[in-house]
HTML snippet that shows the backbone in 3Dmol.js (N, CA, C, O; Angstrom):
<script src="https://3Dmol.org/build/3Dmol-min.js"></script>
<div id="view" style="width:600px;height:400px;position:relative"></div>
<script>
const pdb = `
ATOM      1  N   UNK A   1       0.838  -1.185   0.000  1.00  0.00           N
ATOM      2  CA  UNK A   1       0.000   0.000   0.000  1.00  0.00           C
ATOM      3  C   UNK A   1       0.881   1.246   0.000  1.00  0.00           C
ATOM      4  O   UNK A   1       1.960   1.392   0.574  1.00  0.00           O
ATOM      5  N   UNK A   2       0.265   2.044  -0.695  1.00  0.00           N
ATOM      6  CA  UNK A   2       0.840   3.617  -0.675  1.00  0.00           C
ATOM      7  C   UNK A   2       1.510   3.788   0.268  1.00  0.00           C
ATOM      8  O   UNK A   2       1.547   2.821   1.029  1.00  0.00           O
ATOM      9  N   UNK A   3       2.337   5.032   0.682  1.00  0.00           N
ATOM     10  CA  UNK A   3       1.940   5.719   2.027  1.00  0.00           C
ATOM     11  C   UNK A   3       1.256   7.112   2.031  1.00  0.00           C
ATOM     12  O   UNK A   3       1.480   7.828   1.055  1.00  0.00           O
ATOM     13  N   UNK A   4       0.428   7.591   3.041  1.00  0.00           N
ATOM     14  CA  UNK A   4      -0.506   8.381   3.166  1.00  0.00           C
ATOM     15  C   UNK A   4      -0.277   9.579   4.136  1.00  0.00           C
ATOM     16  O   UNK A   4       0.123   9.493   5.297  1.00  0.00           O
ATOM     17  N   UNK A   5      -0.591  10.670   3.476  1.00  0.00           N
ATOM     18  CA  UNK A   5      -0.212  11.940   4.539  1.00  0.00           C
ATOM     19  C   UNK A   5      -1.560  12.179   4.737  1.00  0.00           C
ATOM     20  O   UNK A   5      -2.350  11.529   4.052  1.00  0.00           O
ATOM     21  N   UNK A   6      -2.058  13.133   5.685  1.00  0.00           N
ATOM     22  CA  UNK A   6      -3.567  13.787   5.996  1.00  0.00           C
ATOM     23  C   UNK A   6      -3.039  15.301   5.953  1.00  0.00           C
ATOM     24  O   UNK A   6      -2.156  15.992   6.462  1.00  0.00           O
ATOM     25  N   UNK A   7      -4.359  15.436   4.825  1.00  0.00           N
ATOM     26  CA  UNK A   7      -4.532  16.883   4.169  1.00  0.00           C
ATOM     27  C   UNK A   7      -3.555  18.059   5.170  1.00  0.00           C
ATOM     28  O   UNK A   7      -2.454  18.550   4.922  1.00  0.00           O
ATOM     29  N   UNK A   8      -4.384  18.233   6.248  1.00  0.00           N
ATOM     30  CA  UNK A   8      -3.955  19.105   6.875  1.00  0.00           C
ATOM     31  C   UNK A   8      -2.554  19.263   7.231  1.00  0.00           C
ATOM     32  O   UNK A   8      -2.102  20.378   7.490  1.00  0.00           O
ATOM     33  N   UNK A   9      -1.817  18.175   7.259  1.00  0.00           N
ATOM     34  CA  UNK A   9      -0.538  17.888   7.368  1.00  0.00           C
ATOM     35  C   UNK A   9       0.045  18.850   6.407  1.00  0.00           C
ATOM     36  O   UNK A   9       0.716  19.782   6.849  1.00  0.00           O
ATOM     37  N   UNK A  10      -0.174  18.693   4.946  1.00  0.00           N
ATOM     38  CA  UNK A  10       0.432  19.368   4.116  1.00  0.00           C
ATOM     39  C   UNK A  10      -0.084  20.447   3.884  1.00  0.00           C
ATOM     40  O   UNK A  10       0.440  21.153   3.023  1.00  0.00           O
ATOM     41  N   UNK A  11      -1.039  20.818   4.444  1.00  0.00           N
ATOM     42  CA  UNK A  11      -1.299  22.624   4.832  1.00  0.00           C
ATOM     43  C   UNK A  11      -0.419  23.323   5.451  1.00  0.00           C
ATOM     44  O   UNK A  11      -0.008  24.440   5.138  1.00  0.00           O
ATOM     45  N   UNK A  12       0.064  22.282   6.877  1.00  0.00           N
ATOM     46  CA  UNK A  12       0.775  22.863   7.708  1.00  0.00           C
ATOM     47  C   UNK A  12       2.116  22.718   7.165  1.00  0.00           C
ATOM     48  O   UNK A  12       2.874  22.797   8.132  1.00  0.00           O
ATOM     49  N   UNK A  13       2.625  22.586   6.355  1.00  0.00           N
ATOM     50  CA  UNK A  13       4.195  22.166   5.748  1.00  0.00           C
ATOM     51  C   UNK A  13       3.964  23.431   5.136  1.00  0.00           C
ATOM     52  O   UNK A  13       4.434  24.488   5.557  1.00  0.00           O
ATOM     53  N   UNK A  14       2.972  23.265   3.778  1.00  0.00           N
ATOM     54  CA  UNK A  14       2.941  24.485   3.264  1.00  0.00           C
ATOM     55  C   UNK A  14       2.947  25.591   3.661  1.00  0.00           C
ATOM     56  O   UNK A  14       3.700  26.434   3.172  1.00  0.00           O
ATOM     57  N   UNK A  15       1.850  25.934   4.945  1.00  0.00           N
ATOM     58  CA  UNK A  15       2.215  27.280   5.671  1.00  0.00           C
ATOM     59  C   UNK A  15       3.639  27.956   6.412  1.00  0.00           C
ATOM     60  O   UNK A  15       3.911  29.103   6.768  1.00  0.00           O
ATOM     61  N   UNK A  16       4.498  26.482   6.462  1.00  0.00           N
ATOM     62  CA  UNK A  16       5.599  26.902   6.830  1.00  0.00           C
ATOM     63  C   UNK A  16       6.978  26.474   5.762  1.00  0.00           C
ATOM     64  O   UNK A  16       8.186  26.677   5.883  1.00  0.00           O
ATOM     65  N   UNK A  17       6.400  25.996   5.006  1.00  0.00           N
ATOM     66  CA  UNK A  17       7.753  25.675   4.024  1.00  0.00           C
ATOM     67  C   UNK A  17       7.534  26.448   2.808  1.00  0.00           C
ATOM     68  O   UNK A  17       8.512  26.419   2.060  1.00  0.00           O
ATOM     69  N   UNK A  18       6.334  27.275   2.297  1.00  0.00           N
ATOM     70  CA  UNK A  18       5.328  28.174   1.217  1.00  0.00           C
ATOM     71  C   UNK A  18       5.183  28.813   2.044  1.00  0.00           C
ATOM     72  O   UNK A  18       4.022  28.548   2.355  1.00  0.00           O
ATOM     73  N   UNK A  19       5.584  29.673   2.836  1.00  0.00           N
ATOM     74  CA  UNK A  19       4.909  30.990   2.871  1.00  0.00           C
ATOM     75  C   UNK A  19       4.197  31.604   1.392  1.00  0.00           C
ATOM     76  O   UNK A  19       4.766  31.504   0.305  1.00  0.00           O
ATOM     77  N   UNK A  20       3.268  32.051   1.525  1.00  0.00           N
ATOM     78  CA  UNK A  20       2.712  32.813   0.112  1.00  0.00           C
ATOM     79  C   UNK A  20       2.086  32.040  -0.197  1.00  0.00           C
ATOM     80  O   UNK A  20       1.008  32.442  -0.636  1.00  0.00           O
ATOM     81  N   UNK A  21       2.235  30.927  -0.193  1.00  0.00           N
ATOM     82  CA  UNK A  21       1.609  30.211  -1.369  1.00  0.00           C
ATOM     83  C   UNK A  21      -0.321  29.827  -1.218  1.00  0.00           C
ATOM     84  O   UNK A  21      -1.030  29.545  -0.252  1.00  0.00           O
ATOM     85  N   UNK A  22      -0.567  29.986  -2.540  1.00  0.00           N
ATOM     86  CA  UNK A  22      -2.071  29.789  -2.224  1.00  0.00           C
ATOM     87  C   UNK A  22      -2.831  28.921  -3.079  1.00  0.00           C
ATOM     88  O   UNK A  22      -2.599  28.517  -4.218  1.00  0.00           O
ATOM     89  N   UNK A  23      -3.842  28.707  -2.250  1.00  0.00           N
ATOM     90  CA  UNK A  23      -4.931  27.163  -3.068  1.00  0.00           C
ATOM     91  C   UNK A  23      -5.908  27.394  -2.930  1.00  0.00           C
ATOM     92  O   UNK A  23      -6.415  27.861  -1.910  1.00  0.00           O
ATOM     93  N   UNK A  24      -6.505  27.078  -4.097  1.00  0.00           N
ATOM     94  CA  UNK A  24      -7.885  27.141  -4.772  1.00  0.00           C
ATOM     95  C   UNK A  24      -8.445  25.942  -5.120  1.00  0.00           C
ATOM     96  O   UNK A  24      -7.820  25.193  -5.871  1.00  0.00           O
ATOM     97  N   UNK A  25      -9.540  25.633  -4.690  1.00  0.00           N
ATOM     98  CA  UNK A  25     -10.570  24.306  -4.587  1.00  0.00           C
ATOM     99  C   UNK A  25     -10.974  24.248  -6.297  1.00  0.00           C
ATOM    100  O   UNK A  25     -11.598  25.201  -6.762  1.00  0.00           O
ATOM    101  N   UNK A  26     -10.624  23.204  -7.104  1.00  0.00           N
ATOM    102  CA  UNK A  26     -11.329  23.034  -8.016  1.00  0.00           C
ATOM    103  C   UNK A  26     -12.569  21.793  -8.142  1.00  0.00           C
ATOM    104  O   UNK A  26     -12.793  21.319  -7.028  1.00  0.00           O
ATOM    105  N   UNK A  27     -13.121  21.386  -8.857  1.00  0.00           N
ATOM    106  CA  UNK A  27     -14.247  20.381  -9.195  1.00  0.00           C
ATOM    107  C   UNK A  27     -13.646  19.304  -8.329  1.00  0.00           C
ATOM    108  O   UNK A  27     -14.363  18.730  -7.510  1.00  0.00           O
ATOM    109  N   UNK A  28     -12.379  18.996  -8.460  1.00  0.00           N
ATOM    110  CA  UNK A  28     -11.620  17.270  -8.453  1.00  0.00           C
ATOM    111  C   UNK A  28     -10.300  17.470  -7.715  1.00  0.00           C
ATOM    112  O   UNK A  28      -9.757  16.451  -7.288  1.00  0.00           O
ATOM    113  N   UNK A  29      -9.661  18.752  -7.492  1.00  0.00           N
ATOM    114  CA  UNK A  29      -8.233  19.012  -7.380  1.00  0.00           C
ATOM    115  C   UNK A  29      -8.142  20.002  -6.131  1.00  0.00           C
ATOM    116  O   UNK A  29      -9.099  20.542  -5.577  1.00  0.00           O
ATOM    117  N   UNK A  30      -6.861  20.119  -5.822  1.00  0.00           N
ATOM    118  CA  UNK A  30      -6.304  21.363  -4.917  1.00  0.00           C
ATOM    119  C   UNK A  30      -5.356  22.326  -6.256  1.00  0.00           C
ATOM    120  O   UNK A  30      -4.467  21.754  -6.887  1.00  0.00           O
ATOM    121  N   UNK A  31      -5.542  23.090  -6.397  1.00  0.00           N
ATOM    122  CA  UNK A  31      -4.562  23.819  -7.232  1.00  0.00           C
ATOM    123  C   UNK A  31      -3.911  25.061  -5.830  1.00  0.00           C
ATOM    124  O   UNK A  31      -4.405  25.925  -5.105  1.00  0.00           O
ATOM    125  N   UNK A  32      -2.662  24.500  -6.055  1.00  0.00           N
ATOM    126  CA  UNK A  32      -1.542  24.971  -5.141  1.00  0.00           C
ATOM    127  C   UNK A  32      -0.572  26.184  -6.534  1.00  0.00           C
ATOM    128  O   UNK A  32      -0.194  26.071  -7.700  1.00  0.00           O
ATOM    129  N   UNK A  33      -0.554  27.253  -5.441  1.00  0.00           N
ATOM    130  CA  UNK A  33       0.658  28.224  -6.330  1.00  0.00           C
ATOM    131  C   UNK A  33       1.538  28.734  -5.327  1.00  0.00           C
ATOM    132  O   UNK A  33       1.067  29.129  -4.260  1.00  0.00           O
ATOM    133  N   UNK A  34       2.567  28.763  -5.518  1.00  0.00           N
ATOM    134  CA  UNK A  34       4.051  29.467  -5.042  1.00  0.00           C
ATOM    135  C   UNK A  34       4.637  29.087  -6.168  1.00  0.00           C
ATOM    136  O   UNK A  34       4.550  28.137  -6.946  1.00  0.00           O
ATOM    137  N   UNK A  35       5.818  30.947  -5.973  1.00  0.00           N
ATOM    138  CA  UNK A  35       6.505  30.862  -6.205  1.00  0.00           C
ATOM    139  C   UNK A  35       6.563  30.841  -7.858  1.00  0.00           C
ATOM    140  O   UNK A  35       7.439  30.518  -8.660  1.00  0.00           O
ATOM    141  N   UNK A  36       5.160  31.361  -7.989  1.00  0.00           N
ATOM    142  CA  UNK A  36       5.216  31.408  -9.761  1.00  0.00           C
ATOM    143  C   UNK A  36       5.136  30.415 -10.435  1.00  0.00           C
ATOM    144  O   UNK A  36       5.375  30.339 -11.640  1.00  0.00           O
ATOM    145  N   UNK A  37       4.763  29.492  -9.660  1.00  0.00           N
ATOM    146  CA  UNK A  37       4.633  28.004 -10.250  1.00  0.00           C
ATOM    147  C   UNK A  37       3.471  27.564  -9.776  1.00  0.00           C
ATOM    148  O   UNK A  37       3.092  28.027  -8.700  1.00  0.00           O
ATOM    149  N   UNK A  38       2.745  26.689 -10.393  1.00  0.00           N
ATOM    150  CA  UNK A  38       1.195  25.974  -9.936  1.00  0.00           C
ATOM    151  C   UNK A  38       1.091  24.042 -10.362  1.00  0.00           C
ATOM    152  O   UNK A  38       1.358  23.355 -11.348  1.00  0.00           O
ATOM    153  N   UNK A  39       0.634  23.832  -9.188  1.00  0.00           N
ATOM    154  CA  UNK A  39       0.405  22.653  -9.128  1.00  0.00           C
ATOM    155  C   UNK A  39      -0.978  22.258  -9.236  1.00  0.00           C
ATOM    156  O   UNK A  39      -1.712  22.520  -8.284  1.00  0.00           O
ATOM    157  N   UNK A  40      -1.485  21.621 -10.326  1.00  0.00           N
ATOM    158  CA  UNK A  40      -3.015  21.674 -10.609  1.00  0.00           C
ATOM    159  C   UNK A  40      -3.700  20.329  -9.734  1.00  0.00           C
ATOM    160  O   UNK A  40      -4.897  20.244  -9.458  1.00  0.00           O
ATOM    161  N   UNK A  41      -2.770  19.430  -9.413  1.00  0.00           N
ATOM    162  CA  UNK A  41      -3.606  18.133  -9.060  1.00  0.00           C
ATOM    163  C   UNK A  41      -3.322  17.597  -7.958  1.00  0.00           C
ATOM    164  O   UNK A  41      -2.712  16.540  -7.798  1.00  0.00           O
ATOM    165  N   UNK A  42      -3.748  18.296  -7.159  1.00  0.00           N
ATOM    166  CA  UNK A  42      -3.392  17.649  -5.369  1.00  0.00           C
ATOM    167  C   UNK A  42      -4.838  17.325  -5.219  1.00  0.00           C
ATOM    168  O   UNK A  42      -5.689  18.149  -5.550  1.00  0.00           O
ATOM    169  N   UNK A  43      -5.190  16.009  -4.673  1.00  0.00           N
ATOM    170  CA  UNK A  43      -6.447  15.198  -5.140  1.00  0.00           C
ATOM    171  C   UNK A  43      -7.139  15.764  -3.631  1.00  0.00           C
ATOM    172  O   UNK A  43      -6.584  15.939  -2.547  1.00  0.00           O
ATOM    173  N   UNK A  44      -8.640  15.978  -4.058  1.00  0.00           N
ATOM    174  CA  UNK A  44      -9.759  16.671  -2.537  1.00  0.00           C
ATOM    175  C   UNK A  44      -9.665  15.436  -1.949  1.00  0.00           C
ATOM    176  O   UNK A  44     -10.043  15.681  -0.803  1.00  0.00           O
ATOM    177  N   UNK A  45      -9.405  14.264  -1.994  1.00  0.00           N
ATOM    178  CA  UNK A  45      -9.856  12.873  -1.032  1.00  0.00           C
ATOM    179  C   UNK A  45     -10.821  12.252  -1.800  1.00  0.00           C
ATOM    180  O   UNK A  45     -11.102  12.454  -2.981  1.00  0.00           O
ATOM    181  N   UNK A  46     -11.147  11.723  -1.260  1.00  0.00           N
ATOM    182  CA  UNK A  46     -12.155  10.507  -1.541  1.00  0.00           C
ATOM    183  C   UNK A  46     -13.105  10.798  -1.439  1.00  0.00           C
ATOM    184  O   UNK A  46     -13.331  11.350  -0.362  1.00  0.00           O
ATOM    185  N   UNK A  47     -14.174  10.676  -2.302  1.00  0.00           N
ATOM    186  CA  UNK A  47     -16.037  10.953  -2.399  1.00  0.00           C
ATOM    187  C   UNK A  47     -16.369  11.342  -1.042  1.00  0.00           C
ATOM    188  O   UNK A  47     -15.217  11.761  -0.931  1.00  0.00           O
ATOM    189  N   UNK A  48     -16.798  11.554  -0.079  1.00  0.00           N
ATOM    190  CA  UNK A  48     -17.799  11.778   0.327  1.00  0.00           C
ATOM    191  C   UNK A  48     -17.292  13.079   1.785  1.00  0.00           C
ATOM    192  O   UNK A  48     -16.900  14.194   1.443  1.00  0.00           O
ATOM    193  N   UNK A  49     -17.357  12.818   2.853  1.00  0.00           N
ATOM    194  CA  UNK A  49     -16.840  13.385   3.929  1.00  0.00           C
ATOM    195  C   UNK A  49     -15.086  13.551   3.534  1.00  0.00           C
ATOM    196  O   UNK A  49     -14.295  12.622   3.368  1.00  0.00           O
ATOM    197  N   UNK A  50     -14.815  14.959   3.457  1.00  0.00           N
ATOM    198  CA  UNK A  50     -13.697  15.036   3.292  1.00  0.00           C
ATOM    199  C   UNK A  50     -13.016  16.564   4.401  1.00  0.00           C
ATOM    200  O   UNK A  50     -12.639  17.714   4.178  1.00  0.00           O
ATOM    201  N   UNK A  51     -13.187  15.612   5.679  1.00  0.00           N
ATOM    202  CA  UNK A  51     -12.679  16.735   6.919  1.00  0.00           C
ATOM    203  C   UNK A  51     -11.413  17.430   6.729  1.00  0.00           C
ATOM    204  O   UNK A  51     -11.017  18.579   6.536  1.00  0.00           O
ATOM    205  N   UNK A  52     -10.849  16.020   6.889  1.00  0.00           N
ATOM    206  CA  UNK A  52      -9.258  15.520   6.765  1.00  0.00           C
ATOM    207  C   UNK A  52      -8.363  14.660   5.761  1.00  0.00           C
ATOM    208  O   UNK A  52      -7.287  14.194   6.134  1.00  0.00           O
ATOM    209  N   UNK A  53      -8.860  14.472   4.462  1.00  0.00           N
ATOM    210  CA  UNK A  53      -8.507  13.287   3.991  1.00  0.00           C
ATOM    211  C   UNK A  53      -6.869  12.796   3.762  1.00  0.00           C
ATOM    212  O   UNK A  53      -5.872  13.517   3.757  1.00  0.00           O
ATOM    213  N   UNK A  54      -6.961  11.295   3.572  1.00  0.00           N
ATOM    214  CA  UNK A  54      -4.955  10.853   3.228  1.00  0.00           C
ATOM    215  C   UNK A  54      -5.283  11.520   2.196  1.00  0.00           C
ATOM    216  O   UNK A  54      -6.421  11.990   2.192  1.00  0.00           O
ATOM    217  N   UNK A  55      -4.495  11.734   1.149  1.00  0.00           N
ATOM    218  CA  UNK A  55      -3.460  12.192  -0.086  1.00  0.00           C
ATOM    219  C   UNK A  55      -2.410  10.847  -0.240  1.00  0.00           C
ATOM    220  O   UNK A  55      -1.849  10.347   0.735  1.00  0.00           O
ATOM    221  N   UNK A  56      -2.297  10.501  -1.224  1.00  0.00           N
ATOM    222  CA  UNK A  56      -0.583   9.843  -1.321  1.00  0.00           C
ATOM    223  C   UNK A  56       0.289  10.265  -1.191  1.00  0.00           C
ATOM    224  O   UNK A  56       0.084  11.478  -1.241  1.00  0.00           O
ATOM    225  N   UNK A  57       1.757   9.991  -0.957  1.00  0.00           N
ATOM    226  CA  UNK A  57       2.276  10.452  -0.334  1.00  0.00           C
ATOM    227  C   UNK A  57       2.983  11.018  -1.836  1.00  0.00           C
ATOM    228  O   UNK A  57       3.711  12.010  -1.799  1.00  0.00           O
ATOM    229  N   UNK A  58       2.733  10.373  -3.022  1.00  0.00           N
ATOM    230  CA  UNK A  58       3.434  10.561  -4.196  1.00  0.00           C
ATOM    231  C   UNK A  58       2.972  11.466  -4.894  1.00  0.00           C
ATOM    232  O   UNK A  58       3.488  11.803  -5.960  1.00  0.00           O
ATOM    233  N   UNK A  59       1.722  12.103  -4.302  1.00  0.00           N
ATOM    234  CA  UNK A  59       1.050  13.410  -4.902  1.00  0.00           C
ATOM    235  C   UNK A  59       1.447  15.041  -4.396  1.00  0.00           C
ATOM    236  O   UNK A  59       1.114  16.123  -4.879  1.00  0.00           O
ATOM    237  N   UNK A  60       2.299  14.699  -3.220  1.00  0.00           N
ATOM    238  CA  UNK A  60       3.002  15.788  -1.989  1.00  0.00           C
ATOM    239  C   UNK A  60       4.458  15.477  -3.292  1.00  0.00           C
ATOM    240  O   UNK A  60       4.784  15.997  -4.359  1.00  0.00           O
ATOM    241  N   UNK A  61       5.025  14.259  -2.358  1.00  0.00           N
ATOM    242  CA  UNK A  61       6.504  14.994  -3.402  1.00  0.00           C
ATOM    243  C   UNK A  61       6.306  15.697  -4.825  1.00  0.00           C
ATOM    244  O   UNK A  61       6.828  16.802  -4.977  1.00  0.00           O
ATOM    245  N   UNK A  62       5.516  15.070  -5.978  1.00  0.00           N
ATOM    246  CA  UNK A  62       5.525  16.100  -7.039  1.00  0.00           C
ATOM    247  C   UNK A  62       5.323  17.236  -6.497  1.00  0.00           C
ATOM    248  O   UNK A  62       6.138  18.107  -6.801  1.00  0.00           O
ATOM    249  N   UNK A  63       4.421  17.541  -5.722  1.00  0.00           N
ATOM    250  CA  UNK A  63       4.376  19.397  -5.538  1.00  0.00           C
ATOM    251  C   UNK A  63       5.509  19.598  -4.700  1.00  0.00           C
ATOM    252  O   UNK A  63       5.956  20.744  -4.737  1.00  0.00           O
ATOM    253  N   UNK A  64       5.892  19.070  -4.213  1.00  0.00           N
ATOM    254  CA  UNK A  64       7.443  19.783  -3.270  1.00  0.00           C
ATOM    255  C   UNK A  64       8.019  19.902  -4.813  1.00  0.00           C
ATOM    256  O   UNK A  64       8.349  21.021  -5.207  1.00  0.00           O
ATOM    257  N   UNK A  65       8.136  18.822  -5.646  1.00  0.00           N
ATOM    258  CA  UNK A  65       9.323  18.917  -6.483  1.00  0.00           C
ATOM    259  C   UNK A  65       9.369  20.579  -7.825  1.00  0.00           C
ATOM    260  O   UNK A  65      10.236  21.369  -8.198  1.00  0.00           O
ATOM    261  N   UNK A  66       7.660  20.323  -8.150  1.00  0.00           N
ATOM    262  CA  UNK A  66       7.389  20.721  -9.038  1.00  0.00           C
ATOM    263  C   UNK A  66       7.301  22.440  -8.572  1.00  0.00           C
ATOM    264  O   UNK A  66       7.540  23.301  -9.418  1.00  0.00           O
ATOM    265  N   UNK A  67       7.026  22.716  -7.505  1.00  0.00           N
ATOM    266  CA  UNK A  67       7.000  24.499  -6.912  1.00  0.00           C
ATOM    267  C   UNK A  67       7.934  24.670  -6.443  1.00  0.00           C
ATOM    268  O   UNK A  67       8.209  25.832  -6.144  1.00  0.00           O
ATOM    269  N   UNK A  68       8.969  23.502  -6.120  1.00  0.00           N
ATOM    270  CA  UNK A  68      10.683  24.159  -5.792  1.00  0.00           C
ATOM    271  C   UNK A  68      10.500  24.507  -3.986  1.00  0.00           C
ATOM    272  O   UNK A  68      10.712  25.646  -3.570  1.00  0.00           O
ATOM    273  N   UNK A  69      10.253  23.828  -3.424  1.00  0.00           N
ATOM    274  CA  UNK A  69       9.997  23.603  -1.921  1.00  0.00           C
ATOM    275  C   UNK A  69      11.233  23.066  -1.547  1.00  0.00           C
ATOM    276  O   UNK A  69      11.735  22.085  -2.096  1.00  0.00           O
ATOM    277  N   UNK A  70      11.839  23.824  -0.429  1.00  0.00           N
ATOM    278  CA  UNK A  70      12.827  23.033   0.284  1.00  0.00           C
ATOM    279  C   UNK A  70      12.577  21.893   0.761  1.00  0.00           C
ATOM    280  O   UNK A  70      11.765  21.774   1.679  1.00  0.00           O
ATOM    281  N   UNK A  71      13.431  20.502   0.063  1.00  0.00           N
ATOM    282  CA  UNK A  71      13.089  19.408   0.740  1.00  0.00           C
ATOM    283  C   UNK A  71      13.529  18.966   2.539  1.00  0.00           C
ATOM    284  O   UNK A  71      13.012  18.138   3.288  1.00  0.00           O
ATOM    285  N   UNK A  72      14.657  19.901   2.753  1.00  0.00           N
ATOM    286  CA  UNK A  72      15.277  19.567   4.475  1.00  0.00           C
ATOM    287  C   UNK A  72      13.968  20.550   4.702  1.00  0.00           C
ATOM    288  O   UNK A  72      13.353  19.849   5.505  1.00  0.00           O
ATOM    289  N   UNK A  73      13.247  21.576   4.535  1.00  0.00           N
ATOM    290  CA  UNK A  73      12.096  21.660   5.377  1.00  0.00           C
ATOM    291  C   UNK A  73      11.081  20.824   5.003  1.00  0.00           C
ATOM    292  O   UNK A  73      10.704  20.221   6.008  1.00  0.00           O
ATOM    293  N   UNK A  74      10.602  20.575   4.258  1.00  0.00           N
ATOM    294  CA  UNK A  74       9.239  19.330   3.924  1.00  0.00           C
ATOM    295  C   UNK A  74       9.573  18.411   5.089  1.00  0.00           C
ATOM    296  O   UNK A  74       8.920  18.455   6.131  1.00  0.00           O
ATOM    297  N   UNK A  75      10.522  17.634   4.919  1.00  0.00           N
ATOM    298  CA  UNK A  75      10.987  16.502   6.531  1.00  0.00           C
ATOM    299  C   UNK A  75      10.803  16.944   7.839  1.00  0.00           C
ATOM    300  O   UNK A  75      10.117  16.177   8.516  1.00  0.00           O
ATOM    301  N   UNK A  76      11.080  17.632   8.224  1.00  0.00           N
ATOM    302  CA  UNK A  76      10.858  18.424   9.283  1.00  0.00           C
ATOM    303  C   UNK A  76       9.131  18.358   9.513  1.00  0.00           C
ATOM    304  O   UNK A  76       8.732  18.540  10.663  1.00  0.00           O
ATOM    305  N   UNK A  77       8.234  18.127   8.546  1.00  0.00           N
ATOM    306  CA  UNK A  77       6.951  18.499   8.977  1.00  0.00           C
ATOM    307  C   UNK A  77       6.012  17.052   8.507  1.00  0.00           C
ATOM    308  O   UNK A  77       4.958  16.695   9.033  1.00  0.00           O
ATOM    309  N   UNK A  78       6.843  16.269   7.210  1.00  0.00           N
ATOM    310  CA  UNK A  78       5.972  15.352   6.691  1.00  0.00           C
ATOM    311  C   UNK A  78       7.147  14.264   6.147  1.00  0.00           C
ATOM    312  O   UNK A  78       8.250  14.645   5.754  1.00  0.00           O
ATOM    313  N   UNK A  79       6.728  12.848   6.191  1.00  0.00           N
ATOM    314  CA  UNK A  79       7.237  11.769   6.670  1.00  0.00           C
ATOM    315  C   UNK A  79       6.490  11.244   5.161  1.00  0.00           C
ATOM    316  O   UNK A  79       5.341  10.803   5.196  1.00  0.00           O
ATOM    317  N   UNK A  80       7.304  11.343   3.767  1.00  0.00           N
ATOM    318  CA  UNK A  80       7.134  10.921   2.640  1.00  0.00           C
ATOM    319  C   UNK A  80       7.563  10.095   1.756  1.00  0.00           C
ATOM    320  O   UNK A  80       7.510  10.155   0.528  1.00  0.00           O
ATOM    321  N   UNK A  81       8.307   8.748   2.957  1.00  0.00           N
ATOM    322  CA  UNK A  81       8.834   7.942   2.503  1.00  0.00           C
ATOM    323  C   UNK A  81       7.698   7.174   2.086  1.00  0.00           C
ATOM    324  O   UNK A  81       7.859   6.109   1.491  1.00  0.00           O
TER     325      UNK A  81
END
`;
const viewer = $3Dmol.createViewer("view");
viewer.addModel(pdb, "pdb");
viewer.setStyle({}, {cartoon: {color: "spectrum"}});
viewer.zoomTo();
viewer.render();
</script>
């Protein structure tokens, strides 16, 4: 099985590893921007109740990779092995 972060987790990375950076709810997606760069597909969770949902953990590293996020801070907050 995957491994799984919870949403809020990577809010809180973002608020401290993205300063600036901001997200907008689409139909299906999180669209994440910093840094002049945008990440269109950070997935809302799963159908139905979505408080808190996992994410994969392989949907976080592309956006660390792809908006240029310090990876020694991402560790510090989220566990994406």
């Amino acid at each position: 099985m995957a491994s799984v972060v919870k949403l809020n987790d990577v809010w809180a990375m973002l608020n401290n590893c993205a300063a600036g950076h901001l997200r907008k709810q689409s139909r299906e997606y999180w669209i994440v921007t910093y840094n002049k760069k945008t990440y269109r597909s950070l997935p809302l969770g799963p159908h139905g109740h979505r408080h808190n949902p996992e994410i994969e953990s392989g949907h976080v590293r592309s956006l660390v990779r792809q908006l240029g996020i310090s990876s020694e801070c991402v560790e510090i907050y989220l566990d994406l092995s």
